[in-house]
N, C-alpha and C positions, 0 to 999 in steps of 0.2 A: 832694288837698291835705291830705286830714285825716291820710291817714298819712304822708305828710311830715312835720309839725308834731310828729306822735305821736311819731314816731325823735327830730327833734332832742330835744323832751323827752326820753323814754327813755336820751337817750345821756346829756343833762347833770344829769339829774334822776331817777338808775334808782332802780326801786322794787325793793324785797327779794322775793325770790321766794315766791309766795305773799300778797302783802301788794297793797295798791290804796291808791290816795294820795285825800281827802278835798276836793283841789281840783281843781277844772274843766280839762281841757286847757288851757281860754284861760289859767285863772291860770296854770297851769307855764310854759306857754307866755310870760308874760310875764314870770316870772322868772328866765326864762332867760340873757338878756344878762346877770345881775347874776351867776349861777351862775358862766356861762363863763369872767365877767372874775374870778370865786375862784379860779377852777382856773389860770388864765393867770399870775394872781399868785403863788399857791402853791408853781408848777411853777418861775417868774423867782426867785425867792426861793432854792427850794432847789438850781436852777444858780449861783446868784451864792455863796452858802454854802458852795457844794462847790468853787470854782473860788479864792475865797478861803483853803477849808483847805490847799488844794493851794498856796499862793503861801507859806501858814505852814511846811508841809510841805519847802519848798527852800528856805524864805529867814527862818528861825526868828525873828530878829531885827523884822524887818518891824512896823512900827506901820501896822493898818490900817486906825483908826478915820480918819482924814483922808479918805478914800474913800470914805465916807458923806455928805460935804461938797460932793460933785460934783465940777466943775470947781476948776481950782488960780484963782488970783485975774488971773496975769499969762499964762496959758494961750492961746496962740492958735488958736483952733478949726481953721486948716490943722494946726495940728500936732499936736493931737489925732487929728485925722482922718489924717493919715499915722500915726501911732502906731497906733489902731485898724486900720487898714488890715494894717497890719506884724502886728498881731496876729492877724487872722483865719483864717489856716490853720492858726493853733495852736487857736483857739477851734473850729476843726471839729474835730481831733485830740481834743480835750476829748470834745466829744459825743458823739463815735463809742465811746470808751473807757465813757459814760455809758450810752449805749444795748446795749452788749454785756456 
């Protein structure tokens, strides 16, 4: 159990090689969920960043601060959701292009 624990630390919490951290497994350990949700954020950030330069990139014109605003006002969430839908083999295409 303890090196279980010790990995998920290590992986979200690595220490510089050579160096030892000054807190307890338990405390890394419990700062882990906060670590992971940095990383998860960071990572959403810098896909949505990238996927918006890309929309500037073909569509120069595009105002896309409104998109920051979430949903449009008179928006009906089926048609959102068919629009998303419509959109996700593009949005694979995207990652794959990101990952290689």
């Amino acid at each position: 159990m303890v090196a279980a624990a010790q990995r998920v630390v290590d992986m979200v919490d690595p220490q510089e090689e050579g160096t030892s951290s000054t807190k307890s497994l338990v405390e890394r350990l419990e700062e882990a969920p906060k670590k992971i949700l940095a990383y998860h954020s960071s990572t959403t950030k810098s896909y949505v960043a990238h996927l918006l330069g890309l929309v500037k990139l073909y569509w120069r014109h595009a105002t896309l601060a409104p998109l920051a605003s979430g949903f449009v006002v008179d928006c009906l969430v089926e048609n959102f959701l068919r629009y998303r839908n419509e959109a996700e083999p593009l949005a694979e295409e995207i990652i794959k292009s990101l990952e290689s």
